[in-house]
N, C-alpha and C positions, 0 to 999 in steps of 0.2 A: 360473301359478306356475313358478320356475326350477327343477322337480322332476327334472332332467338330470342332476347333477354329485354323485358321489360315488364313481364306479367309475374305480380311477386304474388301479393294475395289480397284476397279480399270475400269474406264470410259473410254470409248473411241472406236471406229471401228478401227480394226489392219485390215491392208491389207494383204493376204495372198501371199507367194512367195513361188516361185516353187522351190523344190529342188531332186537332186538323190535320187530317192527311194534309201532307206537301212535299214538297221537292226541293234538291238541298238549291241554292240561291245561287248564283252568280252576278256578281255586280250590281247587287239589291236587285235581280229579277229573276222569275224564275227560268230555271233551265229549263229544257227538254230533259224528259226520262233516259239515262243510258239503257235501263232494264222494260226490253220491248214490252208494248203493252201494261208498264208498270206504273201508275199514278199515285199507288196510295201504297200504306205498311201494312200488312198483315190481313191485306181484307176488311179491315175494318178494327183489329185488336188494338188493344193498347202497347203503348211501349216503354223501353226503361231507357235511363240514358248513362254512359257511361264515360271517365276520362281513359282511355290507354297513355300508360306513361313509359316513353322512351327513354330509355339512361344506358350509360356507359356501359354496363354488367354486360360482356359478351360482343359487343357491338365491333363493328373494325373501327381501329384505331387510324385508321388514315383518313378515313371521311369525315365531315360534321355531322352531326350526330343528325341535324337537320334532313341533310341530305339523303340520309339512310331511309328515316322514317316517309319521306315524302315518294322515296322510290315504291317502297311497301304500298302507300295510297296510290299512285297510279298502276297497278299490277293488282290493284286491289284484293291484298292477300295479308294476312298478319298472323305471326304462327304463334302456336300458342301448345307448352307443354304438357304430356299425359298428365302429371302432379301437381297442376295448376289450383291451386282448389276454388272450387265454386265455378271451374269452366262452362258450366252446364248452364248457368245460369243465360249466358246470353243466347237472342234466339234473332229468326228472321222479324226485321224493320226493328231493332233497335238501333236506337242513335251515339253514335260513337266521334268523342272529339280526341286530336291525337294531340297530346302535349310531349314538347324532348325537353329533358332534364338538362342541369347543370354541362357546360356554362350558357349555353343557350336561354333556358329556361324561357319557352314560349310555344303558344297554339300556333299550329302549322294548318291544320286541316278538318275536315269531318266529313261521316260517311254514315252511311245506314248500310247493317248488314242484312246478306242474303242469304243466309242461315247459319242453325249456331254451330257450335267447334264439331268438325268430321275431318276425317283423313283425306287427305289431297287424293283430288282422281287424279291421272296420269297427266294432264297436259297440269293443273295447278300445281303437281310435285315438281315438273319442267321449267317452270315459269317461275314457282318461288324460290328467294337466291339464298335464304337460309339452310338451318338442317333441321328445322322442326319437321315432324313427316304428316303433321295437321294444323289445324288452326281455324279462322272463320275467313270468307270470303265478304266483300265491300258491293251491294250492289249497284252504289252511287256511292263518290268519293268525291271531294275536293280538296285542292292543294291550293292553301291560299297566298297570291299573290304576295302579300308584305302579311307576313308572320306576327302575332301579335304577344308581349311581352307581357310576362305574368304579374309583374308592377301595376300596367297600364291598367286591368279590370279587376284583378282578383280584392282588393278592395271593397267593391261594391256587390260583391257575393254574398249569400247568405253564410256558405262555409266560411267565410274569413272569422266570422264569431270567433269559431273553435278552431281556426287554423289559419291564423292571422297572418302566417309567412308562407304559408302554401308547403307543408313538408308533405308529401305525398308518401304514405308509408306503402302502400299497394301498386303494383301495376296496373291493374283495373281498377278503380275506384268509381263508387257508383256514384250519382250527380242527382239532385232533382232539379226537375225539365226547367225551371224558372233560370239558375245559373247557366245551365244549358242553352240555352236561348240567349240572354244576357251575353256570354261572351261568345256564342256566333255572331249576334247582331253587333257588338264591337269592333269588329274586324272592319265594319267599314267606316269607323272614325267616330268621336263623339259626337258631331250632329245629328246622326241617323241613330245613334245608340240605347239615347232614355226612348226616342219615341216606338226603336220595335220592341225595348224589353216593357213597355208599358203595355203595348196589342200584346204580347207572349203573355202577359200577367193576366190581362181579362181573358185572353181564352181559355186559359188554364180554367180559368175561375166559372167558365161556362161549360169545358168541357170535362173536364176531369171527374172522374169517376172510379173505384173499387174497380178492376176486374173480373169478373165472374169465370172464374176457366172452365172451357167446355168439357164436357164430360167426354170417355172416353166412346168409341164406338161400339165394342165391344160387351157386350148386355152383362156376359158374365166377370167381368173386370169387378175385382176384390172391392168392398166397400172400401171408404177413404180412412186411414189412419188418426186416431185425435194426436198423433205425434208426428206426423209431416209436418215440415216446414210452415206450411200454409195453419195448417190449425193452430201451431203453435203461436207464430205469430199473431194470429186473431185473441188467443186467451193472454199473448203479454201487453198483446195493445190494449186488450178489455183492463184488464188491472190499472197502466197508466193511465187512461181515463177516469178511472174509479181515483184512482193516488190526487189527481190534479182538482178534480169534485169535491174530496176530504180537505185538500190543502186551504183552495178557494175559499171553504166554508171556517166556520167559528167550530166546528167540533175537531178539526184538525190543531187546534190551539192548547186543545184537553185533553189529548192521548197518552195515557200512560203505558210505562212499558210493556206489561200487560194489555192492552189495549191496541197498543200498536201490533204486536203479536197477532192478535186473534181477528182485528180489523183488514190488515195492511199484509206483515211477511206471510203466513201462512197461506193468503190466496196466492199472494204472488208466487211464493214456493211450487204450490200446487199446482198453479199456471206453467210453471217452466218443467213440468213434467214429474214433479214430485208426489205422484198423488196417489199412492197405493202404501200399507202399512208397514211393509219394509225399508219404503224408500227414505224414512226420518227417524230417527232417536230422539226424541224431547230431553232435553235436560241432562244429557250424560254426564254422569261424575266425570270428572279430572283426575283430583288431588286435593286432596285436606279441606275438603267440604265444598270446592269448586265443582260448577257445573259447567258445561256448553251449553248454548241455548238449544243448537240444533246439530247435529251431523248427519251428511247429508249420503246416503247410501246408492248405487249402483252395481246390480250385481251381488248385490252381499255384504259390496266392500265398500269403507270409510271412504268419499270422497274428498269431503270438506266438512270444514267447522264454518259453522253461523254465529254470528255474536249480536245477538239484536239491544237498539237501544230505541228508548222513545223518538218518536215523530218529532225532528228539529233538535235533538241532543247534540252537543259536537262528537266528531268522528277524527277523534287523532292521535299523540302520540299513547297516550295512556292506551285506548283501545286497542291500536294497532298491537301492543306487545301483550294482550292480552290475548288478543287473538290465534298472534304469532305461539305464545307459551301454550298454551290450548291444542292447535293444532301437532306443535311439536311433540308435547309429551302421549298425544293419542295414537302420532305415527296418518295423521293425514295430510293428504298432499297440498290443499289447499285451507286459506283462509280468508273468511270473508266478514266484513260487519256493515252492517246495515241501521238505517232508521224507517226503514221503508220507504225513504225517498233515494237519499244516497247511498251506496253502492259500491263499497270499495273490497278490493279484492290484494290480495297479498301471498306473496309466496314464501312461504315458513324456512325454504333452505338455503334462500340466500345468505351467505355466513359472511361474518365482518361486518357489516352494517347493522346500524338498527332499524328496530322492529318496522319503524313509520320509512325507513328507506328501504323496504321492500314490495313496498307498493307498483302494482300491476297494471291494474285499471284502476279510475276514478269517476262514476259517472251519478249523473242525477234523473233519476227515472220518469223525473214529469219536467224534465228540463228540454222542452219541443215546442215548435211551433205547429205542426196538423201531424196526419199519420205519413206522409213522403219522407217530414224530416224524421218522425220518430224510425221509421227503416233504413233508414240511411245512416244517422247517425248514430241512433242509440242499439238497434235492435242487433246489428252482428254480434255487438260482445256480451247483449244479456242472452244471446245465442248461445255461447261457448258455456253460460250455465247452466244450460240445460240437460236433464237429467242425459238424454238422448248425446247429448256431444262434450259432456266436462271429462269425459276419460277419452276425448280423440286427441291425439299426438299431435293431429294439425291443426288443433282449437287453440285450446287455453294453454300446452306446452309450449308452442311455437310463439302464441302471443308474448309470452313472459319471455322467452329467449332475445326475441326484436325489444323488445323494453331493454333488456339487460346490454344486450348490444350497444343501444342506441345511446345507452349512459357511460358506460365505457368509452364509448367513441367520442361524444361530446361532453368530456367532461375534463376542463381543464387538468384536476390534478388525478388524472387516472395514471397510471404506471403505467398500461397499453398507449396511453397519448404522448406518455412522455418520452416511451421507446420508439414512435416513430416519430417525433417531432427530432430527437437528437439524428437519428440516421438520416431524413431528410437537412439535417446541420450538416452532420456530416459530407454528404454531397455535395452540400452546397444548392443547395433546390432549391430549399425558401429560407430565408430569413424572418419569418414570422414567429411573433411570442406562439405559447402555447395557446394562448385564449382562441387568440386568431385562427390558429389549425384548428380549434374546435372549433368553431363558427364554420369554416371552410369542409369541414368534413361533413356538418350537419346538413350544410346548401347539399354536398354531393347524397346521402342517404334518402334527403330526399328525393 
């Protein structure tokens, strides 16, 4: 069976939060531990929670996709490839819910794992019916009885905000514990539903807490990096803090561009790893009296242009080709403009569009509700700006490539849309307008 393909990508350090030890449920009670001797996660650590998403990519074509993924939960094994990125991230008693994609599109199950991705010992490479030769192992699993439909709760998600149709760009994608909890307690029907996701919500609220990670054993083990993951994270959430304090207040109403500068992008700059004398150009000439605000160096080499404007300025088509011209005529690979709240990123060599339809990302840096959502939602991609990862192939390259795909694919008048809509004509498969194959390709990508 093609039981490989599910884990696309997903970037970013999740913070880990404490929660009541427990044990995954059956029929609102709790089970017995499968994992002898096992009552609680981690001894006492905190955990993250994640969705794994099941789709078609590799999978056999004779079973439902259903069927596949629920075999993996009972065999409690889900494999996971070397080039995975951010595989490292999950570890022993994280909580894992398995969603299968299109046409299904529905929770089947959840598990806590028993440690994070290692190579199958010889009886788990016998027993798993894929060709991954690792992955993580389940050390409680369940396969739930009536499968719950991503219509039925996703809804009532926090994610729905920002992902109102549930397009799952990742095969892991990482969850905070509240949604998490929310659609396990669903599964057993709307009566039981608000009152366990309302207990999930005050414990969160009583237990949740920062994780402190323990130090290593090792006396002589190198001091800690201010460029891990972990520090970094710490200096981008300190700035959004500080962003959402400025916005709050009446001095954020009187920032001028200058002001926004020297208040706002500069720390944040600094904070994403910018902070040694080579790593900025202030002001670089262009062309016939034009400046860049900022070009951002790694290495030596031109990363990206900065185009800073005042706190609350719009950010659109005039900037974007400012940007874009900027970037172009310097020979850097990116472009970025900011007001130190929003955050838009553009890629200078998409050709034939314009400048405002080359846009990458778009995000707003004090657009959170605590620090679980700011890591989950915002922080992977202000990740990829970091001095440390804006030249990784499998950061900010790969992100833009999934963008560009994903408008291609779903985009009525694309010319790749129109060539397979005629040869599915041809066949005779579908008789569907274009629109429709777009909408229908979009359910599948996700």
């Amino acid at each position: 069976m093609g039981a490989n393909a599910r884990f696309l990508f997903f970037t970013g350090h999740i913070q880990r939060r404490e929660v009541v030890p427990t044990r995954l449920q059956e029929n609102g009670r709790e089970a017995p531990s499968q994992r002898s001797g096992a009552t609680t996660f981690r001894g006492g650590e905190s955990v993250a929670n994640y969705l794994f998403n099941f789709t078609r990519k590799n999978a056999a074509r004779d079973r439902p996709l259903r069927e596949q993924a629920a075999q993996l939960l009972r065999l409690r094994l889900w494999g996971i490839g070397d080039r995975t990125p951010n595989r490292d991230l999950l570890r022993d008693g994280d909580r894992v819910l398995v969603f299968v994609g299109a046409p299904e599109k529905e929770f089947i199950g959840h598990a806590v794992l028993s440690a994070g991705v290692h190579e199958w010992s010889r009886d788990e490479a016998a027993r798993y019916p894929g060709s991954w030769t690792g992955g993580v192992a389940f050390r409680e699993a369940e396969t739930w009885q009536h499968p719950l439909g991503i219509e039925a709760v996703w809804s009532m998600t926090t994610a729905a905000a920002t992902n109102p149709k549930a397009m799952f760009m990742a095969g892991i994608q990482a969850m905070i514990s509240e949604d998490f909890d929310l659609i396990v307690a669903s599964r057993h029907g709307s009566g039981e539903r608000k009152k366990r996701a309302t207990v999930s919500k005050e414990r969160q609220k009583s237990t949740s807490r920062p994780l402190v990670k323990p130090q290593l054993s090792n006396s002589t083990a190198a001091p800690k990096s201010p460029f891990e993951p972990s520090a970094l994270l710490d200096r981008v959430y300190a700035e959004a803090e500080r962003l959402k304090a400025v916005v709050a207040g009446a001095s954020g109403q009187k920032l001028s561009e200058a002001g926004t500068r020297a208040h706002l992008i500069n720390r944040q700059l600094e904070a994403l790893g910018y902070a040694d004398f080579d790593d900025i150009e202030f002001d670089a000439p262009v062309e016939s009296g034009d400046f860049a605000d900022y070009v951002l160096r790694c290495g030596g080499r031109p990363v990206a242009v900065v185009e800073a404007k005042r706190l609350g300025a719009p950010l659109g088509a005039k900037e974007a080709a400012q940007v874009v011209k900027y970037a172009s005529v310097l020979g850097v690979r990116w472009g970025i403009v900011t007001d130190g709240r929003k955050i838009r990123l553009y890629d200078p060599r998409v050709p034939h569009v314009t400048p405002e339809n080359r846009l990458v990302f778009d995000l707003d840096f004090a657009g959170y509700a605590d620090r679980e959502d700011f890591e989950v939602r915002l922080y992977p991609e202000l990740e990829l700006l970091s001095r440390d990862r804006i030249t990784d192939t499998a950061g900010l390259e790969r992100r833009a490539a999934r963008q560009a795909l994903w408008g291609i694919l779903t985009s009525a008048d694309s010319d790749t849309l129109g060539a397979l809509h005629e040869e599915l004509r041809s066949k005779r498969l579908v008789q569907f307008s274009r629109e429709v194959l777009a909408e229908i390709l979009g359910e599948m990508l996700g």
